[in-house]
C-alpha positions as CSV (number, residue, x, y, z in Angstrom):
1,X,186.7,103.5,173.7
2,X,185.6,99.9,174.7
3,X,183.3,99.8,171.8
4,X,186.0,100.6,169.2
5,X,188.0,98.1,170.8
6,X,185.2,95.4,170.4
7,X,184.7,96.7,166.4
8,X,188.6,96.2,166.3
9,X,188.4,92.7,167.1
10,X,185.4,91.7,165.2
11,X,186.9,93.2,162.3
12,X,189.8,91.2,162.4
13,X,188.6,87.8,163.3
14,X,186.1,88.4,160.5
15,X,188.8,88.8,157.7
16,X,190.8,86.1,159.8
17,X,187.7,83.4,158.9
18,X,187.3,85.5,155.2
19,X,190.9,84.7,154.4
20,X,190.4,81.2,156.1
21,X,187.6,80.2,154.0
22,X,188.8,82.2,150.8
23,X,192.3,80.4,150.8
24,X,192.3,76.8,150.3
25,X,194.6,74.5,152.6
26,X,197.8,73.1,151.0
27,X,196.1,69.0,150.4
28,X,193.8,71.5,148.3
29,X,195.8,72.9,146.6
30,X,197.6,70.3,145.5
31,X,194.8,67.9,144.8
32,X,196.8,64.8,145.5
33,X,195.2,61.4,146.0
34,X,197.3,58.2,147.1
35,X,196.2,54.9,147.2
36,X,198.4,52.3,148.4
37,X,197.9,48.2,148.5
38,X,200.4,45.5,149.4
39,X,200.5,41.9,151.4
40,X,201.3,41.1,154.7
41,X,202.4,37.2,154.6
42,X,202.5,34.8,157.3
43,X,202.6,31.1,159.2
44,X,200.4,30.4,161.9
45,X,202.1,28.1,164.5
46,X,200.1,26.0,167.3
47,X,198.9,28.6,169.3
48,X,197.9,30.5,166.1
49,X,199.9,33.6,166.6
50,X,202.5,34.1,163.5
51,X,205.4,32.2,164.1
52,X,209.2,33.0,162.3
53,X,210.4,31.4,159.2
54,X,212.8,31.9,156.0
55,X,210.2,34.3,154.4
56,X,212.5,34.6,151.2
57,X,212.9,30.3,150.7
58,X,211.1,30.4,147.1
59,X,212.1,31.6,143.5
60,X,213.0,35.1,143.0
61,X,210.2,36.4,141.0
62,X,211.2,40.5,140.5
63,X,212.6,41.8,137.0
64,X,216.7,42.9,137.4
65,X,216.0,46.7,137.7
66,X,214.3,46.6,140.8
67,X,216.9,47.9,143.5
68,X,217.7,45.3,146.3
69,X,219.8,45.9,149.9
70,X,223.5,44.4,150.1
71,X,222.5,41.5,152.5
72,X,221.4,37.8,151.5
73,X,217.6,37.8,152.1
74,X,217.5,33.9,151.7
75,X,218.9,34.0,155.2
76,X,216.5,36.5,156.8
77,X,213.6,35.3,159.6
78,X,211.1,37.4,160.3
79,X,207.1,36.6,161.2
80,X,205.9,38.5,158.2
81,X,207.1,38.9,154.8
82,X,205.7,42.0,153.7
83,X,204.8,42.3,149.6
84,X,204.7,44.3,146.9
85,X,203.5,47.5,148.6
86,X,202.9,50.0,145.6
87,X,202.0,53.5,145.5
88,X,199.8,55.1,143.4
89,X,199.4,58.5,142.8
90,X,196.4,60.7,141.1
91,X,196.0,64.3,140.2
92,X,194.7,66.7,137.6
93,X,198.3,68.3,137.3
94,X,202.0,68.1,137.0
95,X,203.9,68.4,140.6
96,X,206.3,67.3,142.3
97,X,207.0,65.4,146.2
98,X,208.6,63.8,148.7
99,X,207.7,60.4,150.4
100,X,208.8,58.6,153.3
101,X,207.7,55.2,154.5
102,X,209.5,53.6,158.1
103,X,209.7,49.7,158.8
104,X,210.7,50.3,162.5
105,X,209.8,46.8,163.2
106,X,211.6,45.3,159.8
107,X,214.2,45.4,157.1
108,X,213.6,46.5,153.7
109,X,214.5,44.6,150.9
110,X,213.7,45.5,147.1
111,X,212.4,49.2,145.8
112,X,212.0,51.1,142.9
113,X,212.4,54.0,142.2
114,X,216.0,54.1,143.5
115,X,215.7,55.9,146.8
116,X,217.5,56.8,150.2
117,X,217.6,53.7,152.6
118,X,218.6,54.5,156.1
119,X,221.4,52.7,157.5
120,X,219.6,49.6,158.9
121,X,217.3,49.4,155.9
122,X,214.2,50.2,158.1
123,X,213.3,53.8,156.7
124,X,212.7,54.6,152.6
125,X,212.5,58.0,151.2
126,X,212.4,58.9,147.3
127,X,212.7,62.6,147.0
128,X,211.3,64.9,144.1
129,X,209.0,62.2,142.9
130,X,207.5,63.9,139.7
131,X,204.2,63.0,139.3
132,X,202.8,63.6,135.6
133,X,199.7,62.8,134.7
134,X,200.0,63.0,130.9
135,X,203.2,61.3,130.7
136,X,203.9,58.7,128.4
137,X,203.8,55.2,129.7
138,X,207.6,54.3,129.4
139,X,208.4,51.8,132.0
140,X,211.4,49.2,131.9
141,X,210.4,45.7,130.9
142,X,212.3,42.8,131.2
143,X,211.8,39.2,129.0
144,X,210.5,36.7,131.8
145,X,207.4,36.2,134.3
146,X,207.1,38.2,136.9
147,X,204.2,39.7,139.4
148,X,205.6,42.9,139.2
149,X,203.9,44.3,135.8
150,X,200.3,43.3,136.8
151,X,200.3,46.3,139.1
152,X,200.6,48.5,136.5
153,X,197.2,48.3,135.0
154,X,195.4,51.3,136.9
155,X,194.7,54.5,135.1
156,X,197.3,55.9,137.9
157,X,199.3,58.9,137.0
158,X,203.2,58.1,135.3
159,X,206.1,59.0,138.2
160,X,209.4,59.7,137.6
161,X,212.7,59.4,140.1
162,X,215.8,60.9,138.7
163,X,215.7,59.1,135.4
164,X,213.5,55.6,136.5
165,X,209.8,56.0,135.3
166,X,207.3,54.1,136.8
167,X,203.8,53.7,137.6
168,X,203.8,53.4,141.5
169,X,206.7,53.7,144.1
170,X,207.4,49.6,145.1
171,X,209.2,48.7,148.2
172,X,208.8,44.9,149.9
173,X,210.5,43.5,153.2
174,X,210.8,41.2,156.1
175,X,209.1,41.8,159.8
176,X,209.1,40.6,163.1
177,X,205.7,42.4,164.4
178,X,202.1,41.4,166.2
179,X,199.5,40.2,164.0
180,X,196.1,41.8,164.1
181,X,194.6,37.9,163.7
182,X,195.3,34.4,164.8
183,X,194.4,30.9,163.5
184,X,194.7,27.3,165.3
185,X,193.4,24.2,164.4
186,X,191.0,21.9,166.9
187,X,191.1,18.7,167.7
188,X,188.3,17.6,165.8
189,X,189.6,19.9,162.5
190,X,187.7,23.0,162.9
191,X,189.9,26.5,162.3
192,X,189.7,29.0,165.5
193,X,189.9,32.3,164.1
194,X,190.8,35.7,166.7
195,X,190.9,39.1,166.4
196,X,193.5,40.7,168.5
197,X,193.4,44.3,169.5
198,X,190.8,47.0,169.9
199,X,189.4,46.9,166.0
200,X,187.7,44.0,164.1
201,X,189.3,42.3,161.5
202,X,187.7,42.9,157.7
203,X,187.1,40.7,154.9
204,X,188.3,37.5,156.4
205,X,188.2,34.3,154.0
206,X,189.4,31.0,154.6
207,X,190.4,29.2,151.3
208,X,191.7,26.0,150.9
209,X,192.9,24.5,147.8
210,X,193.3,20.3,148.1
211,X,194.3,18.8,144.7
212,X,193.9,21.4,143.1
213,X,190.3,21.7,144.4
214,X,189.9,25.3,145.4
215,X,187.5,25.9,148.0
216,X,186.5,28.9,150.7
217,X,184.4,30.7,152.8
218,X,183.4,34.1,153.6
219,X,183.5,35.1,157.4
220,X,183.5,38.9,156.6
221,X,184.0,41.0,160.0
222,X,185.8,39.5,162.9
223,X,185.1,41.0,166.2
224,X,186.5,38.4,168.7
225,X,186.0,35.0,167.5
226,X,185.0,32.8,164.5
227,X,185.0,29.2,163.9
228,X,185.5,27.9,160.4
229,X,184.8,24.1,159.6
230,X,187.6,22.9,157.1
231,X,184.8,20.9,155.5
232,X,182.0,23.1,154.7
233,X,183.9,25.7,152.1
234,X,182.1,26.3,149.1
235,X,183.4,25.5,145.2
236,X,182.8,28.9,143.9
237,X,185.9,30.3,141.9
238,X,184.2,33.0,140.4
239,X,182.4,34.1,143.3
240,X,185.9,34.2,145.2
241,X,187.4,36.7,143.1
242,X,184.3,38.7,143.2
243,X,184.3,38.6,146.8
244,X,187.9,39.7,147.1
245,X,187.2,42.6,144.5
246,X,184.6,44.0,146.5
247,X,186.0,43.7,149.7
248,X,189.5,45.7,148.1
249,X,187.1,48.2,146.9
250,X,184.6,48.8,150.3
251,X,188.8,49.4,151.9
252,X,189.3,52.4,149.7
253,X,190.9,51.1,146.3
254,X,189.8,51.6,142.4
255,X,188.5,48.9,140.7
256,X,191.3,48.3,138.3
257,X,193.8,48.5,141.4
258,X,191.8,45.7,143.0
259,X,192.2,43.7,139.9
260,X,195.9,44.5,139.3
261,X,196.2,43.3,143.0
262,X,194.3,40.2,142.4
263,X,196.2,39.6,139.1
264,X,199.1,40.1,140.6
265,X,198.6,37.3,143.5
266,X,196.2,35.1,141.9
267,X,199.0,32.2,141.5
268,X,200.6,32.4,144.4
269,X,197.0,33.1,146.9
270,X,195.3,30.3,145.6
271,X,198.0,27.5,145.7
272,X,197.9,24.5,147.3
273,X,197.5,24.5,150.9
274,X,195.1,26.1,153.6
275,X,195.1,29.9,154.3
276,X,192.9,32.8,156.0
277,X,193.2,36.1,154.1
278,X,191.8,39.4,155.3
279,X,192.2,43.5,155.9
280,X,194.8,45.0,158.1
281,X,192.6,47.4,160.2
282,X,194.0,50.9,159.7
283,X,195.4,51.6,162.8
284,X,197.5,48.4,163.0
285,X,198.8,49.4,159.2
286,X,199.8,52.8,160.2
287,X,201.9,51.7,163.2
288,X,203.5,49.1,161.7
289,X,204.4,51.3,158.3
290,X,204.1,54.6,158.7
291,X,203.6,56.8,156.0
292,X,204.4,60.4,155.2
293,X,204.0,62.1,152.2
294,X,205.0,66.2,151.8
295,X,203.0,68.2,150.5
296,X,200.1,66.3,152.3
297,X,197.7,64.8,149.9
298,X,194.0,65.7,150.1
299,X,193.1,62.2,150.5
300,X,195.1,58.9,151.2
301,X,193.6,55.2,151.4
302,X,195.5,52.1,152.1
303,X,194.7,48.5,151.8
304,X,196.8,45.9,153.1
305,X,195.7,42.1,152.6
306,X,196.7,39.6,155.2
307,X,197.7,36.2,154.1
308,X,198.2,33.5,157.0
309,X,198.6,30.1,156.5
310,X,197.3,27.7,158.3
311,X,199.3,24.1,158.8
312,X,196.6,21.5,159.5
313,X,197.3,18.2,160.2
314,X,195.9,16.8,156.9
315,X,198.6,19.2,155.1
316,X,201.6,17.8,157.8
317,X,200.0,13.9,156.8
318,X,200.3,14.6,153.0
319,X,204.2,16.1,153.1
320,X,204.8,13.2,155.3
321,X,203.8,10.7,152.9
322,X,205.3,13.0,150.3
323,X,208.7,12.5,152.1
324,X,208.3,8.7,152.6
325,X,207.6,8.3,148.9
326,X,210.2,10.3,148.2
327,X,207.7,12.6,146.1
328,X,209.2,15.7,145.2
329,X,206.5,16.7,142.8
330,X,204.2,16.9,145.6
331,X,206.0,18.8,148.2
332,X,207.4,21.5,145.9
333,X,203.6,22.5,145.1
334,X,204.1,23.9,148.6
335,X,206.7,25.9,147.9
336,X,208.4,28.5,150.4
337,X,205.4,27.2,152.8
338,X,207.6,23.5,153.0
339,X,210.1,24.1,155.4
340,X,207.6,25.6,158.2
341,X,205.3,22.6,157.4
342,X,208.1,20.0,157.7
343,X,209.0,21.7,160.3
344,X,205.8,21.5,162.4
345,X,205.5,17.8,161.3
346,X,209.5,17.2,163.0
347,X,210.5,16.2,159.4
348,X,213.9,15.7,158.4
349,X,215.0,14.2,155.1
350,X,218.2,14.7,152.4
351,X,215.1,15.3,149.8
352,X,213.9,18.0,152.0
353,X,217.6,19.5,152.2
354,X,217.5,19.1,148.8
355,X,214.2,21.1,148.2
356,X,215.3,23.8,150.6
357,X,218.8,24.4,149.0
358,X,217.2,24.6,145.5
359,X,214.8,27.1,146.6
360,X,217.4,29.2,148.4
361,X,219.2,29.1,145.6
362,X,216.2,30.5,143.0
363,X,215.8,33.4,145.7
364,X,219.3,34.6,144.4
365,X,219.0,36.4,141.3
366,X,220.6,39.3,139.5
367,X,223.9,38.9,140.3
368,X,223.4,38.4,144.2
């Protein structure tokens, strides 16, 4: 009797792990793959932690179909402006799902696809996203400049939401939210550079970009603390964008997703000013945006650059003078970035009223 009990229960758990292996999970099934890249854009302040300011002070720069929240984002303070997020989607055959992203720590501003925003604008979710590989590619353009289109060169699969096509699900916003790095300036000029938390900090570079003199420097991995010497940056433009590419690339992405990232920023990252960019370890990203997607892909990588920059006292000197001379040419080239810099310097001036109403005003667009 005890041995046909025994046999009984072999003979299940055997077709249990036959049916186990024979069946493929549901990511398998589907045979999804998402990849994911956006900014997270910040100020460092004395101490080097991220400090708040008027993230959305600059020219609007997103074509009119993009969908935007009823408030006036040229009023919003946050830490962080978080940009051009995009979601990319890859797989051998038509299907169909859901996505939800939550900003608990933020407000969301612009999207597209249209989607459902919860109540506070913290929480996005586009349902029945259908995802068609062999789609055409018939995406709304609008006459104008914009970063927008550069992310579309990827060989990512066409998406459609209702009746909006697109390439990628877009979303941007404004946070208040710890940084995984911070950057203060020594006495004698040198840039302190931290890691905060339990993971190191990837593919840190600090660029600077005097005069139109673009400089930087590769750190790489930040474990606890680096020191950077504003002086010694190297005059390598080529070898900067090379550096970036591969470092997008070791996180996760394609190569022509690194590029359309790179295009997309490659104006506004290498301005004028001083800056530190690097990765967003993983389990910071997660818990400041997490990210479901039903049914579960089979594999999911996301790359989130870090832009912080860094007010030096060279940079306060030259927007001082700037303001003396009444040189408006030379503080707009710092564009959103003037009003924490004049800031940090104790500047006040009607020119720098002037600069910061002007730029407020840009910001509305589209009917706003």
């Amino acid at each position: 009797m005890r041995r046909k009990v025994v046999l009984s229960i072999v003979a299940v758990l055997l077709l249990f792990l036959i049916v186990t292996i024979a069946l493929p999970k549901a990511a398998d099934r589907v045979g999804l793959t998402v990849h994911e890249w956006g900014t997270f854009t910040s100020v460092a302040g004395v101490n080097g932690d991220a400090v708040a300011w008027r993230t959305y002070g600059g020219p609007g720069d997103l074509p009119c179909f993009v969908n935007r929240f009823g408030g006036f984002k040229g009023v919003l303070l946050g830490n962080v402006r978080m940009e051009t997020p995009v979601l990319y989607f890859y797989g051998p055959r038509d299907l169909t799902t859901n996505v939800k992203v939550r900003f608990p720590m933020g407000t969301l501003t612009e999207w597209y696809p249209k989607a459902m925003m919860s109540r506070s604008y913290n929480a996005i979710e586009w349902h029945d996203v259908k995802i068609s590989p062999d789609a055409g590619m018939e995406f709304p353009v609008e006459s104008g400049l914009s970063h927008y289109y550069a992310a579309r060169e990827t060989d990512a699969a066409p998406l459609q939401v209702g009746t909006q096509k697109e390439k990628f699900l877009f979303y941007r916003g404004v946070g208040t939210f710890p940084l995984p790095i911070a950057a203060r300036v020594k006495d004698d000029g040198k840039i302190v550079v931290n890691s905060i938390g339990a993971d190191p900090v990837n593919g840190v570079i600090f660029f600077e970009n005097r005069g139109g003199t673009p400089r930087y420097r590769l750190a790489g991995t930040v474990r606890n603390e680096t020191i950077f010497d504003s002086e010694s940056p190297q005059n390598n433009w080529a070898g900067l964008l090379m550096d970036l590419e591969w470092f997008l690339m070791d996180e996760g992405l394609y190569q022509k997703e690194a590029r359309a990232m790179i295009e997309t920023w490659r104006d506004s990252w290498f301005e004028e000013g001083t800056r530190l960019f690097y990765i967003v370890p993983k389990r910071a990203l997660d818990s400041i945006l997490p990210l479901e997607i039903q049914p579960a892909p089979s594999q999911v990588s996301r790359v989130f650059v870090g832009r912080m920059e860094i007010v030096t006292p060279e940079i306060q000197d030259r927007v001082r003078q700037a303001v003396v001379k009444n040189d408006r040419v030379t503080l707009e080239k710092y564009g959103r970035f003037l009003e924490p810099i004049a800031k940090r310097a104790g500047l006040k001036s009607p020119l720098l009223d002037s600069i910061y109403s002007s730029a407020a005003a840009q910001a509305v667009n589209c009917g706003e």
